[in-house]
C-alpha positions as CSV (number, residue, x, y, z in Angstrom):
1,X,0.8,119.5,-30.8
2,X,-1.3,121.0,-28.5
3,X,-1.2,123.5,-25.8
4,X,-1.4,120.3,-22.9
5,X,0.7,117.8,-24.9
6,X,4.0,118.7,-23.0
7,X,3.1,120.4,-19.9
8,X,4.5,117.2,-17.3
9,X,7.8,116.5,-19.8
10,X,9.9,117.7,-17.4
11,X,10.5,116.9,-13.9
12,X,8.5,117.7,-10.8
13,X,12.1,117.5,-9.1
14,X,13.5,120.3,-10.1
15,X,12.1,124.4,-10.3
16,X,9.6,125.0,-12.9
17,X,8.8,128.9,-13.3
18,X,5.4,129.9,-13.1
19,X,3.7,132.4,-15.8
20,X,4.1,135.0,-13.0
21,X,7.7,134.2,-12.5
22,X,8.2,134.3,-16.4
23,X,7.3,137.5,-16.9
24,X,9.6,139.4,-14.2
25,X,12.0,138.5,-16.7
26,X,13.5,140.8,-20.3
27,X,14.1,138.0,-22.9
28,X,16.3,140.2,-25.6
29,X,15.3,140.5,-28.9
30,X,19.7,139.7,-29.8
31,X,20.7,136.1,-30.3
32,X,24.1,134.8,-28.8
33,X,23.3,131.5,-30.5
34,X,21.0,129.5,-32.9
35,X,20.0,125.8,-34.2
36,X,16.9,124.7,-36.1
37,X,14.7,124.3,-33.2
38,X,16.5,127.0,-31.0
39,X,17.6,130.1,-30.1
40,X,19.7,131.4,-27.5
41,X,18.9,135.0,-25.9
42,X,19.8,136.9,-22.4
43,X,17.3,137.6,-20.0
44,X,17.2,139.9,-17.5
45,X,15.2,139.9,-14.3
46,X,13.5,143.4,-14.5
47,X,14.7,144.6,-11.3
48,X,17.7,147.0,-10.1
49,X,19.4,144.7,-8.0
50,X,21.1,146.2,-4.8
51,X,24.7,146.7,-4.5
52,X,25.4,143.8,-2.1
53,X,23.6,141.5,-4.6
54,X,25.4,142.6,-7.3
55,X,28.5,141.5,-6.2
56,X,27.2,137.6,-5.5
57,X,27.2,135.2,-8.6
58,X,23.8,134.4,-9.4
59,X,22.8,131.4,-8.1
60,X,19.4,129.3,-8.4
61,X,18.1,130.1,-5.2
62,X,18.9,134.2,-5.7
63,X,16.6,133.9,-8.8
64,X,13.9,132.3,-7.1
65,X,14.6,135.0,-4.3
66,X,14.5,137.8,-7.1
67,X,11.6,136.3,-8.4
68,X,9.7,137.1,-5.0
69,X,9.3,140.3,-5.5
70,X,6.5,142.4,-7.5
71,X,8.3,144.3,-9.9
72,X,7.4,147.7,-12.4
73,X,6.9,146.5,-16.0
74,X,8.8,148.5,-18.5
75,X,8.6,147.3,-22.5
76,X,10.3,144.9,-24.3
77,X,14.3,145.3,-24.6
78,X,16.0,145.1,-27.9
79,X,19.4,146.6,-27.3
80,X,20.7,144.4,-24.7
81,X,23.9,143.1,-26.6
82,X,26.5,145.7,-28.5
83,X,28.4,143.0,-30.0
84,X,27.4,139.3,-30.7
85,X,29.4,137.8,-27.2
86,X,28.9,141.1,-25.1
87,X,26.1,140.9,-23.3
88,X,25.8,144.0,-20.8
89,X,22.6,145.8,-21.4
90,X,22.8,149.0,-23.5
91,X,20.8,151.9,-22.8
92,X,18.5,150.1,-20.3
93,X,18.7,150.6,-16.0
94,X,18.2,146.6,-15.8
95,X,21.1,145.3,-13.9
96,X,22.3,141.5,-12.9
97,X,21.0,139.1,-12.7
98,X,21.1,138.4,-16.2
99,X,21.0,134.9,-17.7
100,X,20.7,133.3,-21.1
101,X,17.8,131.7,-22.4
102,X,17.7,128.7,-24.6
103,X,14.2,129.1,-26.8
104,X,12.8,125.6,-28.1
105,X,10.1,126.4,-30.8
106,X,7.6,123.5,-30.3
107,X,6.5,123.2,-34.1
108,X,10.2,122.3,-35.1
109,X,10.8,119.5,-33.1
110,X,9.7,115.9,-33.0
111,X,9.1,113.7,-29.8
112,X,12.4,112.2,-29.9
113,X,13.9,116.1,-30.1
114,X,11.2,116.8,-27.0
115,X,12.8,113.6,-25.2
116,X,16.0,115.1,-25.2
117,X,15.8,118.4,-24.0
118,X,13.4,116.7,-21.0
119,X,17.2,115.1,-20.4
120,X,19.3,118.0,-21.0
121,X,17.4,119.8,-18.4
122,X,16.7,117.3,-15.6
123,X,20.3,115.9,-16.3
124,X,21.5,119.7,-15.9
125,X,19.1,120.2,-12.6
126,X,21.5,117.2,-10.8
127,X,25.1,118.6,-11.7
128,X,26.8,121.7,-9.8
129,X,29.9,122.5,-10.8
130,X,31.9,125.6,-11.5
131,X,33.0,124.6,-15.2
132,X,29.6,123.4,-16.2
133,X,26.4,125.5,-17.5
134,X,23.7,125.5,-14.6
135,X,20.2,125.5,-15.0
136,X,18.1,128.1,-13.3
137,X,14.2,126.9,-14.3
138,X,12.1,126.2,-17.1
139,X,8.9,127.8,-18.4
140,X,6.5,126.1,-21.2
141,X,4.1,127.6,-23.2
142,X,1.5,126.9,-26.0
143,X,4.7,127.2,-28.8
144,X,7.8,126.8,-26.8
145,X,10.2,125.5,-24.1
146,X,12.4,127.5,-22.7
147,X,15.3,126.7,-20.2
148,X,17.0,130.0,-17.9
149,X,21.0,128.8,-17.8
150,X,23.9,130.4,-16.4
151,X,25.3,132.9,-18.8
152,X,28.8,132.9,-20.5
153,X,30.0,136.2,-21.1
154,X,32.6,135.3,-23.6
155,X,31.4,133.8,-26.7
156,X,32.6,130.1,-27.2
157,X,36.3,128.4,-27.2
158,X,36.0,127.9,-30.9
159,X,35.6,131.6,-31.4
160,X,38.8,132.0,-29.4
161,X,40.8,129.5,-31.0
162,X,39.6,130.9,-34.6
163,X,41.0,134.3,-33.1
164,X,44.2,133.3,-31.8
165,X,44.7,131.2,-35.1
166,X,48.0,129.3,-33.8
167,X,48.7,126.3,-32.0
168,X,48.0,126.7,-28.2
169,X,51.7,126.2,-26.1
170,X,51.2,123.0,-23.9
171,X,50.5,125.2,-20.1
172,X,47.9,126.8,-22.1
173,X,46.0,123.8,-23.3
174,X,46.6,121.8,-20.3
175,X,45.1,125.2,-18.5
176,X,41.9,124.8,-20.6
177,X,42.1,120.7,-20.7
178,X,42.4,120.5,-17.1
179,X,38.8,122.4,-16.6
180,X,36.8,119.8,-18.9
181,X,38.6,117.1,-17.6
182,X,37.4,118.2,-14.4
183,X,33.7,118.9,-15.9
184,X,33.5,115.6,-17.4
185,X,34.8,113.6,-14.3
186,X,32.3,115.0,-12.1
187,X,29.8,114.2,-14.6
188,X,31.2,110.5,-14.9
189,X,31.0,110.5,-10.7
190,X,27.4,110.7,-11.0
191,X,26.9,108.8,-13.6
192,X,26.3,111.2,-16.2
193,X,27.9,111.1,-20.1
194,X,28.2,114.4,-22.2
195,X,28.5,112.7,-25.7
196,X,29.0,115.9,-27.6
197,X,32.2,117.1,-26.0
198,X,33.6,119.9,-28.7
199,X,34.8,123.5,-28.6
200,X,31.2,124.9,-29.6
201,X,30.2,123.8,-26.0
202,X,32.5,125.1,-24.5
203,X,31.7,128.4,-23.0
204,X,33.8,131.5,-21.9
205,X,32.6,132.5,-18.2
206,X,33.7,136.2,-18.7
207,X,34.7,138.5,-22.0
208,X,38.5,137.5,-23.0
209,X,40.9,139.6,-24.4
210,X,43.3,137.7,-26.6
211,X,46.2,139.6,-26.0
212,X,46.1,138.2,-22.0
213,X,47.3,134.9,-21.1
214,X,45.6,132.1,-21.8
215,X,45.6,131.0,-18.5
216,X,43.3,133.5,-17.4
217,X,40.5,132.0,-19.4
218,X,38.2,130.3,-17.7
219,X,35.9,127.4,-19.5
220,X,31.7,126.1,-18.5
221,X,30.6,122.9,-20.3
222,X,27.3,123.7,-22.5
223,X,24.7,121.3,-24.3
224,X,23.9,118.4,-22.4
225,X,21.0,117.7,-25.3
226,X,22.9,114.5,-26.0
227,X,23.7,113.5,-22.6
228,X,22.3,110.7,-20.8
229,X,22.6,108.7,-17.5
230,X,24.8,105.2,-18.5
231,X,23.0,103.6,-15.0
232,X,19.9,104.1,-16.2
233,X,20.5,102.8,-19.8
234,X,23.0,100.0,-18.6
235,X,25.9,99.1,-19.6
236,X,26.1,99.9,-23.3
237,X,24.4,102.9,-25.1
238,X,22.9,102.2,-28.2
239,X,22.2,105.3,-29.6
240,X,24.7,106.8,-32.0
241,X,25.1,111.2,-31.3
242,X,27.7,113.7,-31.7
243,X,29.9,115.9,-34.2
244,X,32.0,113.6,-36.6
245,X,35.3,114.9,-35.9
246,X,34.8,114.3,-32.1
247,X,33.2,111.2,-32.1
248,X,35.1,108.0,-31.2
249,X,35.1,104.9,-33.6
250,X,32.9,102.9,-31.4
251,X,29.9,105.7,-32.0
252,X,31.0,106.0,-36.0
253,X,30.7,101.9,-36.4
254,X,27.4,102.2,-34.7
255,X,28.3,99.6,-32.0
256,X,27.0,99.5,-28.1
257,X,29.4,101.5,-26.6
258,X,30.3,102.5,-22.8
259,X,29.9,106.6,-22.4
260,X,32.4,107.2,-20.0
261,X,35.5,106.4,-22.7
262,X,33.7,107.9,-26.0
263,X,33.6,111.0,-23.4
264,X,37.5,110.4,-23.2
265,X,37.7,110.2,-26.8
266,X,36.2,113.4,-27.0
267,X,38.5,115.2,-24.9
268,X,41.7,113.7,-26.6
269,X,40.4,115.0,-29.9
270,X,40.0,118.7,-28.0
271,X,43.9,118.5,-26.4
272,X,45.4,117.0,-29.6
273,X,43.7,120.1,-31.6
274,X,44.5,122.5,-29.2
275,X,48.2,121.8,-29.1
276,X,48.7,120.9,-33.2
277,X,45.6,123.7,-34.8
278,X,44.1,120.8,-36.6
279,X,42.2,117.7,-35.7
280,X,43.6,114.3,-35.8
281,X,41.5,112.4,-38.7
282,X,40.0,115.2,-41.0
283,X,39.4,114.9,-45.0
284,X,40.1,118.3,-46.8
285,X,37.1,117.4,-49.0
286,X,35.5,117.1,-45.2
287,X,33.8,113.9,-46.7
288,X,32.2,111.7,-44.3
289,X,33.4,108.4,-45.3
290,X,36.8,109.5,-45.4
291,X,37.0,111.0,-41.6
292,X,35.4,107.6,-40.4
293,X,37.7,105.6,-42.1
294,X,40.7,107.9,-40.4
295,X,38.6,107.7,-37.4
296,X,38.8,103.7,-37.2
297,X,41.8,103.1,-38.6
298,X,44.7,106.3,-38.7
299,X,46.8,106.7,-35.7
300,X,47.6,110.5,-35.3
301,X,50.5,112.6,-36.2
302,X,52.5,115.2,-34.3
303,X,53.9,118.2,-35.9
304,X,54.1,121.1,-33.4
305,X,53.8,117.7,-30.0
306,X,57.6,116.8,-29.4
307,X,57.0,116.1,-25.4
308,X,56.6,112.5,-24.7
309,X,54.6,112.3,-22.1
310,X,52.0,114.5,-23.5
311,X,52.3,112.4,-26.8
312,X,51.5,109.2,-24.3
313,X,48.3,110.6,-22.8
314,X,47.1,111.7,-26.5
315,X,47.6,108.5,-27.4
316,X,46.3,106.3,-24.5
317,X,42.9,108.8,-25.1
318,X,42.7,108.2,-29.1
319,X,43.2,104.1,-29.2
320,X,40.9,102.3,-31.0
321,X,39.9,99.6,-28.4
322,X,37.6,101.7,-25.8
323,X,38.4,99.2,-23.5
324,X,42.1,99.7,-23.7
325,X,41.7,102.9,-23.7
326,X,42.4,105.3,-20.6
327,X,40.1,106.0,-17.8
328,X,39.6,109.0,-15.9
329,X,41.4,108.2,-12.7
330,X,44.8,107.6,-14.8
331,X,44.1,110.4,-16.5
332,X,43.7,113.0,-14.0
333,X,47.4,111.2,-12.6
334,X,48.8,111.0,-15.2
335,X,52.5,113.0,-15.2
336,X,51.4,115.6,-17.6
337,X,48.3,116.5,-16.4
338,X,50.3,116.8,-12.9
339,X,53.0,118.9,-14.6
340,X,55.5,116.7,-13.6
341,X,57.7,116.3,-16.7
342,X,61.8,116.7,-16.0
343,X,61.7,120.0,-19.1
344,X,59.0,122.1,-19.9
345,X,58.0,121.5,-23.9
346,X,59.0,124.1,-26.3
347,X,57.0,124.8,-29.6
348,X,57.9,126.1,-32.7
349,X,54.9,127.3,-34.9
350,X,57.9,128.0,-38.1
351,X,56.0,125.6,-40.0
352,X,52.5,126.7,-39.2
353,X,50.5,127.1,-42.6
């Protein structure tokens, strides 16, 4: 691949950095994230930014703004991040703005690979929404892509469940539920499908301590690399992505498929973990043929669920039949995403293993 072989794959619509505006930003040496193509760093615009700005949430017209002005240059960072999910700058005068930085090594991807990050980032350049990663600019070079997102400051949900290592209490998952389920219907309002809905994209905005409530914990959707636009391809999708244990059984039989309910899918798997520490169809070999045939034809069981109504809505998400299955506007009215059950749901984790 040459130096001009990718140079218009991304859209003229949306704010493309300049090689001036590139370098007035650190890129640390410290990775908060990595893949076979990627990495993902912070950046920091190399600037002391003023008191009054400091207090504003960084916002794609401040970085353009910040970007404005001539700044000294000072070398390379390496000691931005103390810990792998901190990510205040050690040792340096840089203050906010900071942002992370997804790197795309050119060499390591093919066309189809180049395709979808062209989506992830145009896709992300239409959406605006306080639980979903935004998009800043993008810069391309001779050897890679690279895409300035908003910056979680607390790791991934994942991490945090792996921490807290128990079942999560009903108000606490419906806490966290509620803010993808809002994510993923403004997505679905502008006709936009996630189809990789799991806890690894699912960032914290700020540093958590487990010890406070859950409900303090506040979630941004990540990774739209699989996403796509259903208007644009139709009325069925016909390509097959995701992580196995999410997926729904229309995506593992490899049958066209509407995006909006494999999205839907997606989330029950999420709220049915959250609430039982466990997915739904698993194989403790983790063999692949196994979870799909659990996937297609296992209904789920409850051991720490006793409520019914939450069992109802975990169930109306996980049926087979995507058309049978629940749509957004009953689930965001449905009784226990409302709160209105007669008795709140008690737990016991007695049994947990």
């Amino acid at each position: 691949m040459t130096s001009n072989d990718n140079i218009d794959i991304l859209d003229d619509s949306w704010f493309q950095m300049s090689k001036n505006d590139f370098d007035k930003f650190f890129i640390s040496e410290k990775v908060l994230g990595c893949g076979s193509s990627a990495d993902i760093r912070v950046g920091f615009v190399k600037q002391d930014i003023s008191a009054e700005f400091e207090k504003q949430p960084i916002s794609a017209e401040f970085v353009k703004q910040s970007m404005a002005t001539e700044f000294v240059k000072q070398p390379m960072a390496t000691e931005f991040v103390k810990q792998p999910m901190a990510t205040e700058p050690a040792k340096q005068s840089i203050t906010t703005p900071s942002v992370a930085v997804k790197i795309i090594n050119k060499r390591n991807i093919d066309p189809s690979d180049l395709k979808n990050i062209s989506e992830e980032a145009n896709i992300l350049s239409q959406l605006n929404h306080p639980h979903i990663v935004q998009i800043y600019g993008t810069y391309v070079d001779d050897h890679h892509i690279y895409l300035f997102l908003s910056l979680a400051h607390g790791g991934n949900l994942l991490s945090l469940l792996d921490q807290i290592n128990r079942p999560l209490t009903p108000d606490e998952a419906r806490h966290l539920c509620s803010q993808l389920i809002e994510a993923i219907s403004y997505c679905h309002s502008k006709n936009i499908v996630h189809r990789d809905i799991k806890f690894d994209n699912l960032l914290l905005r700020d540093v958590f301590d487990i010890e406070a409530p859950i409900q303090q914990c506040n979630i941004m959707l990540c990774d739209f690399g699989f996403s796509a636009n259903q208007e644009e391809h139709g009325p069925h999708l016909v390509d097959y992505p995701g992580t196995l244990h999410y997926v729904s059984p229309e995506i593992v039989n490899g049958i066209p498929y509407q995006g909006r309910s494999s999205d839907i899918w997606s989330i029950g798997i999420c709220l049915y973990a959250l609430l039982e520490h466990a997915f739904p169809f698993f194989d403790k070999n983790d063999d692949y043929d196994e979870i799909k045939y659990c996937i297609t034809t296992m209904m789920p069981t409850f051991n720490f669920i006793t409520d019914g109504q939450l069992k109802d809505l975990i169930l109306q998400m996980l049926t087979k039949n995507p058309t049978a299955r629940i749509d957004m506007k009953n689930i965001l009215c449905h009784p226990w995403m409302l709160d209105d059950q007669p008795n709140s749901t008690t737990i016991s984790f007695s049994n947990q293993q």
